[in-house]
C-alpha positions in Angstrom: 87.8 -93.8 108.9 90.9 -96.0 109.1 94.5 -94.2 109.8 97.4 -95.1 108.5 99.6 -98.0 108.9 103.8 -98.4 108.9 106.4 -100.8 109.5 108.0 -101.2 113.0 110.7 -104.3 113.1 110.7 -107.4 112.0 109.0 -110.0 113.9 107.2 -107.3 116.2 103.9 -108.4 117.3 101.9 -106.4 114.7 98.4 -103.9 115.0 95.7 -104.4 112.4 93.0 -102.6 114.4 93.0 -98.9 114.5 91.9 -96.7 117.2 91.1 -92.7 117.8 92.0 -90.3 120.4 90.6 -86.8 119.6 90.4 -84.3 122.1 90.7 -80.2 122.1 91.2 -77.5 125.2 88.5 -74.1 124.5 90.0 -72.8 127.7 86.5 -72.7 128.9 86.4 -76.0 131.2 88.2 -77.6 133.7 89.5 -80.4 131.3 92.5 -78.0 130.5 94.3 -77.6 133.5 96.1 -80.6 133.3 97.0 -80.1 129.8 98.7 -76.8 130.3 102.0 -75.7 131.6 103.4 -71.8 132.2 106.9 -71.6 132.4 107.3 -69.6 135.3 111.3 -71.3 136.1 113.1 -69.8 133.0 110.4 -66.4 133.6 108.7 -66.0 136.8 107.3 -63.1 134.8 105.6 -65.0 132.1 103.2 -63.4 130.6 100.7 -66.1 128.9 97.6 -66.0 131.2 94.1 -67.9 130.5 91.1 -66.0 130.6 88.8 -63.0 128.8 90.9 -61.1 126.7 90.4 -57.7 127.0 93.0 -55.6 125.5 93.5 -53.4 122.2 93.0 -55.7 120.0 92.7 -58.9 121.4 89.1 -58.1 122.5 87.4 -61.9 122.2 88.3 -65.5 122.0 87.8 -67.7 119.5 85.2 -69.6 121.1 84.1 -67.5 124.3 85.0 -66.4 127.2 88.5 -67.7 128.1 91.8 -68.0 125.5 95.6 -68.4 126.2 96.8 -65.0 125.6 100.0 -63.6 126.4 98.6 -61.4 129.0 94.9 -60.8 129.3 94.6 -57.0 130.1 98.0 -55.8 129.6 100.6 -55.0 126.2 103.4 -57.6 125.8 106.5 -56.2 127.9 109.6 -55.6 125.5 112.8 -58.2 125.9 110.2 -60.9 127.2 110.3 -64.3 126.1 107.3 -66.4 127.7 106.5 -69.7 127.3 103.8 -72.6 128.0 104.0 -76.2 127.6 100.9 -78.5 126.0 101.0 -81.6 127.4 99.6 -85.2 125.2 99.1 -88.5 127.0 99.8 -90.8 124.2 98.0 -94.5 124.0 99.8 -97.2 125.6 98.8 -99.6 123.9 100.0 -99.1 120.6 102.5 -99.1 118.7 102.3 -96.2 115.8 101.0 -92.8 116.4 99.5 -90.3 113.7 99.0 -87.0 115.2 97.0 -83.8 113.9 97.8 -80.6 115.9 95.3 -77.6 114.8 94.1 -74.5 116.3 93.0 -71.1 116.3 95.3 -67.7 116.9 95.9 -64.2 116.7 98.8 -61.8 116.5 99.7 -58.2 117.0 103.6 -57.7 116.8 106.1 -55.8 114.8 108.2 -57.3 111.9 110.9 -58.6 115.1 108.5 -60.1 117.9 107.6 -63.7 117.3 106.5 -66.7 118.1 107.6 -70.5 117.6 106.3 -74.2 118.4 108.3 -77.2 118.9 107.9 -80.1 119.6 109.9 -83.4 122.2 109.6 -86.7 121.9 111.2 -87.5 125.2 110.4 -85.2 127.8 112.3 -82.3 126.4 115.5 -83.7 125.9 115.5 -83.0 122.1 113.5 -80.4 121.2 112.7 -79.9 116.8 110.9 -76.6 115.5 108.0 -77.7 113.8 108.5 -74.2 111.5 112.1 -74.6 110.7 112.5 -78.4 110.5 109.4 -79.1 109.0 111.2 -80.6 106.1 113.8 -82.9 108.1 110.7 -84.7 109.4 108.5 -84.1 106.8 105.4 -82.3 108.3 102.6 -81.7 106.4 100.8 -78.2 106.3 97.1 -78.5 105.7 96.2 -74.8 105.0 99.1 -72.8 104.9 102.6 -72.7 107.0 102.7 -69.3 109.1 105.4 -67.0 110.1 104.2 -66.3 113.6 105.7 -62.8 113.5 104.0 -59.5 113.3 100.9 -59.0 113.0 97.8 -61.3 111.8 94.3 -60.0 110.2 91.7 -61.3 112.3 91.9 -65.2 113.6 94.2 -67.8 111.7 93.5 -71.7 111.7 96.9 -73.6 112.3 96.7 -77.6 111.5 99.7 -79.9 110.6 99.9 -83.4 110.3 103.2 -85.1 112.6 102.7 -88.5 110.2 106.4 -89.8 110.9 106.2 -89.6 114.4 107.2 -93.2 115.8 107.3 -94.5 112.8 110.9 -95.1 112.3 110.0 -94.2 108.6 111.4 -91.5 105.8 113.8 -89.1 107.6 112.6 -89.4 110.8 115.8 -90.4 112.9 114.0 -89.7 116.8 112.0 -92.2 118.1 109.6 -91.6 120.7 110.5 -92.6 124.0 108.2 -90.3 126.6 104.6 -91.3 127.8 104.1 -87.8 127.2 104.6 -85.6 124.2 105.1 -82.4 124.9 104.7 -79.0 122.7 106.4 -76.1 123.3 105.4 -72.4 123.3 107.3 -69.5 122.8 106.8 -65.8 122.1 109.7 -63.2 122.3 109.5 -59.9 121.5 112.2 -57.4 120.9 113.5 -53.7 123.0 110.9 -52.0 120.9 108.6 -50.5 123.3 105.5 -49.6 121.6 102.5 -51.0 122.7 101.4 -54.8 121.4 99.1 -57.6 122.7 101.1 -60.5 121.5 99.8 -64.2 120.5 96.4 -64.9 121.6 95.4 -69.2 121.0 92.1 -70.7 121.2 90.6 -74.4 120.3 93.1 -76.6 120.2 92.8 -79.8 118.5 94.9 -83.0 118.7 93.7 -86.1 116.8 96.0 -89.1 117.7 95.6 -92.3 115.6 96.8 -95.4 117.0 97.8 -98.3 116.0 96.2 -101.3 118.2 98.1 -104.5 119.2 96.6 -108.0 118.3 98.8 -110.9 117.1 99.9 -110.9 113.7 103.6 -111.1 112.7 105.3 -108.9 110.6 107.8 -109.9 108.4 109.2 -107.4 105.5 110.5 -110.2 103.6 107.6 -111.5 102.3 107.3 -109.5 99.6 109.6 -106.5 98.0 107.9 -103.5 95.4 109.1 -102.2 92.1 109.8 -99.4 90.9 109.6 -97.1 93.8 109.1 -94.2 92.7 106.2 -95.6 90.4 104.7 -93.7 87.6 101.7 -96.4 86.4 102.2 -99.6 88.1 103.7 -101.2 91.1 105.2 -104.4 90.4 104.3 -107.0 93.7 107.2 -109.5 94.0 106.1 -112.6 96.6 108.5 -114.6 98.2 105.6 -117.1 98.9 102.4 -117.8 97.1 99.7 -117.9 99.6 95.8 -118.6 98.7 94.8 -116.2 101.3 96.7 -112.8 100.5 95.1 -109.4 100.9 96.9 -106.1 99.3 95.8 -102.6 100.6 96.9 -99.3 99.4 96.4 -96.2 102.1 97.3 -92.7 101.5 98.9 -90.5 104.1 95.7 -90.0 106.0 94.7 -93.5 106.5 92.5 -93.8 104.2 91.9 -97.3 102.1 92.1 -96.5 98.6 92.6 -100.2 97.5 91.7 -103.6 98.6 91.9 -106.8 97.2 90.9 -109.9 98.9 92.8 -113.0 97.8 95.3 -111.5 95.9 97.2 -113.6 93.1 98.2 -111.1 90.8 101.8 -109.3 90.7 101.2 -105.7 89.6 98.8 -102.8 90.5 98.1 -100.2 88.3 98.6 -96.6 90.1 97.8 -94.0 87.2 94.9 -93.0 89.6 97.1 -92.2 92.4 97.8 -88.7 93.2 101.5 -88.0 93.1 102.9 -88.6 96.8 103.8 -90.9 99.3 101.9 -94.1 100.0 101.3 -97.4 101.9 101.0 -101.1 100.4 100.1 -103.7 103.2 99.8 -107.5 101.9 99.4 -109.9 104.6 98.1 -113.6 104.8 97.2 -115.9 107.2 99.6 -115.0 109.8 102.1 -112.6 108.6 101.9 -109.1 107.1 104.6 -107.3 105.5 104.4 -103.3 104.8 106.5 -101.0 102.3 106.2 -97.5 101.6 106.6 -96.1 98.1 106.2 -93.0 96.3 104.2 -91.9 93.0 105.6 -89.5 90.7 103.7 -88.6 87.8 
């Protein structure tokens, strides 16, 4: 399946092949350990610890034998705040990222001990909170958006889509800078000192798509769109007439829902589009140009 495509600058060399990077940690291989950070500085107590879980009621990982688990044997300690880092490589060779962060977890806390993810673009000098700024940068919950506090029945799936990131699009005003982006950890509990085993995580999945360089020249002022928002049509204005145009339309997962070799014609009728946000690439011979726009029925 394709992935998504957005606008960098103008006159940028451009990517028009796509590429995938999917990889996930069960804890149960080597393939973790350089993936995975304690943070022993800021606690040389910490209390997240891979292996068998063998406690009240963290009794089994996801996928067995080993999960990350704030302490495999023993209850969470009171006034504790723990933390590990998960590291991602990202491609070098491109130019746009998409990335899909998902996996499995467990929690057994009162109403005040909790956890929180977050998430740097440039090796932890900025830091955003994927749960509290979710609608600065415009994340995208795929089964529900959790709390991380208390307590949870049984395991929980946790995915979200990061589909700004890089992008310089919408209201994302960080660009990424770092090799390496790095997610961020946390679980604090309060003075309350009745027994609890914490956050337990297993399976993580991250699903990068990339953007792949090849020569083609972008140029945003070949055409402009109208209206945007759009309820039944978007109007196609060309600054040049070219006998070798193509117009795609791809929805936020990459996925081609229009194509039209040698385009000539000015409008496109979108009353089969869901409402939301969506991506119109036309590009000839040479050049490309890409807008954004949104449909509100």
């Amino acid at each position: 399946m394709k992935k998504i495509l957005l606008s960098i600058s103008l006159t940028v060399i451009a990517a028009t092949s796509f590429g995938q990077i999917l990889w996930g940690i069960d804890f149960d291989t080597p393939f973790y350990l350089d993936r995975i950070d304690r943070d022993t500085i800021s606690n040389p107590n910490c209390t997240w610890q891979v292996g068998h879980p063998n406690k009240t009621v963290f009794t089994s990982a996801y996928s067995v034998p080993n999960a990350i688990v704030t302490d495999t044997l023993n209850p969470v300690p009171a006034n504790d705040t723990s933390i590990f880092y998960l590291k991602h490589v990202r491609n070098q060779n491109s130019i746009f990222h998409y990335f899909r962060l998902g996996f499995w977890f467990q929690m057994d806390g009162d109403s005040t001990d909790f956890g929180t993810i977050e998430i740097s673009p440039d090796t932890g000098n900025t830091w955003i909170n994927l749960l509290t700024q979710d609608t600065t940068y415009l994340i995208t919950w795929h089964s529900f958006k959790p709390t991380l506090t208390g307590s949870t029945s049984g395991w929980q799936w946790f995915e979200l889509d990061m589909l700004q990131w890089a992008s310089g699009w919408g209201n994302f005003p960080i660009a990424m800078t770092a090799d390496t982006i790095l997610f961020r950890f946390t679980y604090i509990t309060d003075s309350n000192s009745t027994p609890h085993d914490g956050w337990m995580i297993d399976d993580f999945v991250l699903e990068d798509w990339f953007e792949s360089v090849i020569e083609e020249i972008q140029n945003d002022n070949l055409i402009s769109i109208s209206p945007n928002p759009t309820t039944d049509e978007l109007i196609i204005h060309r600054k040049k007439i070219s006998d070798h145009s193509k117009i795609q339309i791809l929805n936020f997962t990459g996925q081609v829902l229009y194509e039209k070799t040698n385009f000539n014609g000015e409008t496109i009728d979108t009353r089969q589009l869901s409402n939301g946000i969506y991506l119109l690439k036309y590009s000839d011979t040479k050049n490309f140009s890409i807008k954004s726009f949104v449909v509100q029925h």
